[in-house]
N, C-alpha and C positions, 0 to 999 in steps of 0.2 A: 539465363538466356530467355528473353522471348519470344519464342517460337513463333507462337500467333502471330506477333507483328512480322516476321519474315513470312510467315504466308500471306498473310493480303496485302506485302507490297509482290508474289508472287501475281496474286488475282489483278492487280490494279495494272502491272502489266500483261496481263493477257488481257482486260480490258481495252488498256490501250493498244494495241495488239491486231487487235480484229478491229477498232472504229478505224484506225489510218490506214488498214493493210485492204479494209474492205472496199474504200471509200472511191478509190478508182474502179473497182470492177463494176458497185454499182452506179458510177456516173456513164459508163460505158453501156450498159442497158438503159439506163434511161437516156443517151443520147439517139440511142437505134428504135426504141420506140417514141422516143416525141419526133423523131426525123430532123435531131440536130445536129451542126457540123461537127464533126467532120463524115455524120453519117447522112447527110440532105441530101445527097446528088445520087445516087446509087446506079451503079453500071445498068446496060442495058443487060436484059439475061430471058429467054423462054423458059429457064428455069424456075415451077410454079411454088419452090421454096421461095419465103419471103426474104428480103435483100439480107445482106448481113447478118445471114441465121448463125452461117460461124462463128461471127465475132460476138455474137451475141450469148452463143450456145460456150464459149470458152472463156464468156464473164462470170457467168453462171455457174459452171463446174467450178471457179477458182473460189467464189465465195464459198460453197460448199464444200470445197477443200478445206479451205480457211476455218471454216466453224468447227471441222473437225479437226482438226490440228489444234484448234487453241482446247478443246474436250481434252485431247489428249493431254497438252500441257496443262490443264485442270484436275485430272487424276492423277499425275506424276506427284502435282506440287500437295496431293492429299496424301500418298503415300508416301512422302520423302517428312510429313507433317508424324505421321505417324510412328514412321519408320525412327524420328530423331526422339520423340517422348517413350520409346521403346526404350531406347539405348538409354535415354536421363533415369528414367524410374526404375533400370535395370528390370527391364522384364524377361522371362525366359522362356523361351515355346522347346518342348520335347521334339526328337526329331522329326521335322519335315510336319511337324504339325501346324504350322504355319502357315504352309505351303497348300496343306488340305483345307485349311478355315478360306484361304482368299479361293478356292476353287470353288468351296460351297455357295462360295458370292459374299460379297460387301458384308450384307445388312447379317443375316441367317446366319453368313461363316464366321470370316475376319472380326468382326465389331463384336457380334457377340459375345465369342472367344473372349476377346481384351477385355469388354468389360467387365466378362464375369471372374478374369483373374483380378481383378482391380475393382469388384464391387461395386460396379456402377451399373445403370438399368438401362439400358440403353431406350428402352419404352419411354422414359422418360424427354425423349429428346425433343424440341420443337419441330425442328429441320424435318423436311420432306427427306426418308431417306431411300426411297423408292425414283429419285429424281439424284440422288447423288449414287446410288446405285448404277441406274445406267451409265452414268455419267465413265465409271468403269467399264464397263460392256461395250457403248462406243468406242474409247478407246483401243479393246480389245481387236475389234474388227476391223477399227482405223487402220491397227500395226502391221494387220495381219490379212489383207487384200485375198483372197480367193480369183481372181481372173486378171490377167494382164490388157486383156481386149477394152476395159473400161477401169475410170476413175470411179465410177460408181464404187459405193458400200451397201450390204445388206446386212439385214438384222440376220443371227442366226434364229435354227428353227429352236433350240431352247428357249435363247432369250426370248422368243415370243410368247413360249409356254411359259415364261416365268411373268413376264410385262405382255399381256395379249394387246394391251393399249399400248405399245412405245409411247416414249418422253419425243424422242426425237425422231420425228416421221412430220412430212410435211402436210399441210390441210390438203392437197387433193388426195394422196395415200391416205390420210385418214378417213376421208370422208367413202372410203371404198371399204372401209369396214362396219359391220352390223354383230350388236350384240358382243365386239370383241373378236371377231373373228373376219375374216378375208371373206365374203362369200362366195361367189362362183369363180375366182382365182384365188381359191387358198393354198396352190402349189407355188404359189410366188412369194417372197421376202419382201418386204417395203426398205426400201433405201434410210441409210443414215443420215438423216437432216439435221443441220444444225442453223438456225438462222440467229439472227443477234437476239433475238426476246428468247431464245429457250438459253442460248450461251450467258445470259445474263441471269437467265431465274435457277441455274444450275451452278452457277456462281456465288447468288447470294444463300442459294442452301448451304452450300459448300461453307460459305462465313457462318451460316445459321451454327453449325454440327460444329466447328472449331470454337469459337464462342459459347458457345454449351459446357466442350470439353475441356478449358480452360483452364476455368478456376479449380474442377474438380482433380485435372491430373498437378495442378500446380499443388493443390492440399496436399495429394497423396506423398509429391517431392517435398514439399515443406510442410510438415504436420503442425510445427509450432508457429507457424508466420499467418495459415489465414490466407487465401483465396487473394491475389492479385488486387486492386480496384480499374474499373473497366476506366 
């Protein structure tokens, strides 16, 4: 079975995913700021919010939804990747030891772990795995909303001690940080951003680390056949 090949037609649709799924919200901002119909005529209002800050404000939460939503479907389709070359190579974790590597995080816990029952160096990988990392973390906090009052997500306060630079925090959050750190608001979390250029470059890490791992767990299952050809 090639595994690989079912994950990046998983990626390919989550690509396609977010380009159609996004593609109305942001014509819906850009039709409320160039001031085009259906947004040209704007009621009268003494209201010194600008016209159609709601519609505007609820194109915007949706793409933001959206990026993380397809994050989430991006860590699912890595651990279902993982989760099936477990089962092919017959790997075995002691009890609940599994359970403690994916807590210790991706890179540190999980990965390490498998490689080093499987003899691979995981140092050796090209892939950013600090960016496929997160990639889990987002999801984590995607699933798992803390307030009912907002769609908003925040980073937790480890993930920040672990990534003091979030992947996915937008340029004005970031640019409120010095040195790595919040400064005169470091009681506050920076929101989960996801916009299409990081949903993409978290993607092709993502192909990076499976493409890596490939040929080598393909060897480990076929000793006498020899590494796939890409």
């Amino acid at each position: 079975m090639d595994i690989a090949w079912f994950f990046r037609e998983r990626t390919r649709l989550i690509r396609f995913t977010y380009e159609r799924a996004a593609k109305p919200f942001i014509e819906i901002k850009q039709q409320i700021e160039g001031g085009f119909p259906p947004f040209d005529d704007p009621p009268h209002s003494e209201d010194p919010e600008p016209p159609f800050m709601a519609e505007w404000s609820d194109a915007e939460t949706a793409v933001v939804v959206l990026g993380r939503s397809c994050v989430s479907m991006l860590s699912a389709s890595l651990k279902l990747y993982f989760d099936t070359w477990e089962k092919e190579l017959g790997v075995q974790w002691e009890n609940r030891e599994k359970a403690k590597a994916w807590k210790t995080g991706f890179t540190d816990g999980y990965l390490s772990e498998l490689c080093d029952a499987l003899s691979i160096d995981p140092n050796d990988c090209p892939a950013d795995l600090a960016v496929i990392e997160q990639v889990f973390l987002a999801r984590n906090r995607d699933q798992h909303p803390e307030s009912i009052h907002s769609m908003n997500v925040t980073h937790s306060s480890s993930d920040r001690t672990k990534h003091p630079s979030p992947f996915f925090i937008s340029e004005s959050e970031r640019a409120m940080y010095v040195g790595g750190e919040l400064g005169d608001i470091s009681f506050m979390s920076p929101s989960v951003h996801v916009d299409a250029e990081m949903l993409h470059r978290a993607i092709a890490e993502s192909e990076n680390l499976v493409d890596w791992l490939e040929p080598q767990f393909f060897t480990l299952m076929y000793p006498s056949s020899g590494a796939p050809k890409a």
